[in-house]
MARDOVEX-828820 format. One record per residue (C-alpha): residue number from 1; x, y, z. Coordinates in steps of 0.25 Angstrom, whole numbers, m for minus. Each point is the difference from the previous one (the first is absolute). Example, Ala and Ser with C-alpha at 12.3 -4.5 7.8 and 13.67 -1.06 7.14 Angstrom:
<pts>
<1, <49, m18, 31>>
<2, <6, 14, m2>>
</pts>
This chain:
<pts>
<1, <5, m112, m476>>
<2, <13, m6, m6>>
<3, <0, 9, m14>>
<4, <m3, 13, 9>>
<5, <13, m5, 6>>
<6, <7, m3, m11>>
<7, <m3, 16, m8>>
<8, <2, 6, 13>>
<9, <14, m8, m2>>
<10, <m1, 4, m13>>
<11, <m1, 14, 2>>
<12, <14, 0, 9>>
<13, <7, m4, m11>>
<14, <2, m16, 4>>
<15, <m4, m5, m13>>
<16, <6, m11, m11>>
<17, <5, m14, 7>>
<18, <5, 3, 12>>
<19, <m13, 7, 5>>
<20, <m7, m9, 10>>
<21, <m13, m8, m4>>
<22, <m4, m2, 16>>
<23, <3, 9, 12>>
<24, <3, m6, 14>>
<25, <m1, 10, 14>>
<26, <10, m4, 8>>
<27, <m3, m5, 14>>
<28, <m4, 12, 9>>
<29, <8, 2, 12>>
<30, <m8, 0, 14>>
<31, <0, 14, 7>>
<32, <7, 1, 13>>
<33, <m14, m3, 6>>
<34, <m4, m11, m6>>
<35, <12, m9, 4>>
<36, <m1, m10, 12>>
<37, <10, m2, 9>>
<38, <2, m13, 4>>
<39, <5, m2, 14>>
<40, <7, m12, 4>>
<41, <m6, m10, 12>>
<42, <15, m6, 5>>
<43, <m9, m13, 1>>
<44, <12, m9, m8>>
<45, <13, 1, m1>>
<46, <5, 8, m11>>
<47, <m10, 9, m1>>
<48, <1, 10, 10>>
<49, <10, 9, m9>>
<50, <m12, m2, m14>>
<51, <m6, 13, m5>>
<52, <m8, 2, m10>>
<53, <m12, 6, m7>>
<54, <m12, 1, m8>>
<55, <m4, 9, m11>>
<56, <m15, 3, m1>>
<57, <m5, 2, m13>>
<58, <m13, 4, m9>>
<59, <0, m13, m11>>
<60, <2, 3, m15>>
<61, <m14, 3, m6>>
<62, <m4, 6, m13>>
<63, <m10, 6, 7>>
<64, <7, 7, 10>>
<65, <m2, m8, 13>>
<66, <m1, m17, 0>>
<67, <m12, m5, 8>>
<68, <m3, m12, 6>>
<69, <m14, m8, m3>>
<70, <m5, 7, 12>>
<71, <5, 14, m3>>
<72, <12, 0, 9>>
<73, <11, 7, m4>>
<74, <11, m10, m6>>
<75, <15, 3, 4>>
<76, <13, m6, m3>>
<77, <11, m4, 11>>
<78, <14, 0, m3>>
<79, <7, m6, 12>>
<80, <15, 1, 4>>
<81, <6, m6, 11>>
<82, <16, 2, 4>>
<83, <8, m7, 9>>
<84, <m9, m12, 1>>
<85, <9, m13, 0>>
<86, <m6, m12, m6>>
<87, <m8, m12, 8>>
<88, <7, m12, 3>>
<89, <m14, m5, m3>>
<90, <m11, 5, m3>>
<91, <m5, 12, m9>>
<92, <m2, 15, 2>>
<93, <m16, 3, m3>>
<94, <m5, 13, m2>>
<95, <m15, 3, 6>>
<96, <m11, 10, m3>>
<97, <m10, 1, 12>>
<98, <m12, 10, 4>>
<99, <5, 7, 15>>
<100, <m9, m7, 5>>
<101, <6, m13, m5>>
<102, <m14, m3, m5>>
<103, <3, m5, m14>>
<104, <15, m3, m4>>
<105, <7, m3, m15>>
<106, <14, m7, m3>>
<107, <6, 9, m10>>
<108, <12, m9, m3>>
<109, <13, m5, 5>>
<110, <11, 10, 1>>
<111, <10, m6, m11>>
<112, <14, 9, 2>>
<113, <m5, 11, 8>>
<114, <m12, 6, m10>>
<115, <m13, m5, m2>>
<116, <m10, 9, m8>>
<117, <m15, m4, 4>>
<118, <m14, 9, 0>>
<119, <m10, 3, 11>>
<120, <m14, 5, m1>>
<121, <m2, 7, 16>>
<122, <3, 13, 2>>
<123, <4, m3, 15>>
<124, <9, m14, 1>>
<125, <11, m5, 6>>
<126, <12, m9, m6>>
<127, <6, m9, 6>>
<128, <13, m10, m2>>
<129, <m1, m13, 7>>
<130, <10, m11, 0>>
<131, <m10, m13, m5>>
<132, <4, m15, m1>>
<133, <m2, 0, m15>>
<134, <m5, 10, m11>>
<135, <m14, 2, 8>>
<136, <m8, m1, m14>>
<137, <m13, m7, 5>>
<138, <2, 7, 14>>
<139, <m11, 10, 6>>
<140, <8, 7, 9>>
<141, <17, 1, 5>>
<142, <1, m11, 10>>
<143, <16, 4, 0>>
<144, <6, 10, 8>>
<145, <0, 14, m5>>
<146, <11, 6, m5>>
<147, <m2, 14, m4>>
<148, <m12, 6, 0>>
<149, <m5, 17, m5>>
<150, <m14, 7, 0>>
<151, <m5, 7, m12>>
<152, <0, 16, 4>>
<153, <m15, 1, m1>>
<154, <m1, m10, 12>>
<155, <6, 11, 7>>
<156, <m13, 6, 0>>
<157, <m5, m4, 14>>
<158, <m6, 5, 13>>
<159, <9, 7, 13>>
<160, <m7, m12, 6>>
<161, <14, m6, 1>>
<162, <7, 14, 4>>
<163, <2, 6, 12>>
<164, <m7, m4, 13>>
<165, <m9, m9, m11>>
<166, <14, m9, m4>>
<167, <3, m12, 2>>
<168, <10, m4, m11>>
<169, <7, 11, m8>>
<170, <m1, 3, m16>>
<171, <17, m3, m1>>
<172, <m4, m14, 4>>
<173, <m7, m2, m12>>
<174, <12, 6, m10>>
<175, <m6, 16, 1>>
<176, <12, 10, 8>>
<177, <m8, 11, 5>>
</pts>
């Protein structure tokens, strides 16, 4: 694979020592769609002004597409949060959940605002709670959340809760109609 590269280089006329030995992709930049908005709770001080967002995308396979051992798509997380001031105490964690809150994954604490991470569901929620400490061992978030987003395929739903059917409207959950 490499030396078909490296002629088709080659062939462009990048020879001789500067010509690279090993080509990199850069990352691939989410489409509009595949970014997450996450919504802030107001549950702390110093939080209601934070914005942020997560870009959804397919992880780097020579293949094509990454799977998981299960044959789940594999996708990357890039998470940016803004206006966020920083705990007294405490860290920021950033979660991966099932909608129905049915198997949850910490992907990390959020350092200075970005944290990259991966997720293997197709509908999930993320969400950023405020723990005692960096949650490592933890199953779940037992802080209050901060900010939390769905992933555009959880969108996907029933007009159960529309209409004469609603009981608690989409925007509630981070979507504007």
């Amino acid at each position: 694979m490499i030396s078909i590269v490296l002629a088709a280089l080659a062939g462009a006329g990048l020879t001789g020592p500067e010509s690279p030995t090993e080509c990199r992709l850069a990352a691939p930049l989410a489409p509009e769609f595949y970014v997450i908005e996450l919504v802030s709770t107001r549950r702390i001080p110093g939080s209601g002004a934070s914005t942020g967002t997560v870009d959804v995308t397919f992880a780097p396979s020579p293949f094509g597409v990454s799977l998981t051992e299960n044959g789940d798509y594999l996708r990357d997380l890039e998470i940016n949060v803004s206006n966020l001031r920083a705990p007294d105490q405490g860290s920021f964690v950033v979660w991966v959940t099932t909608p129905q809150l049915d198997s949850i994954e910490r992907v990390g604490v959020l350092g200075d605002g970005t944290l990259r991470g991966q997720v293997r569901w197709n509908k999930f929620l993320v969400v950023i709670s405020l723990e005692q400490d960096d949650a490592s061992t933890a199953p779940r978030w037992a802080g209050p959340i901060i900010l939390r987003g769905m992933s555009k395929s959880g969108a996907m739903h029933t007009s159960a809760g529309h209409g004469p059917f609603e009981t608690e409207n989409c925007a509630s959950y981070g979507f504007r109609e």
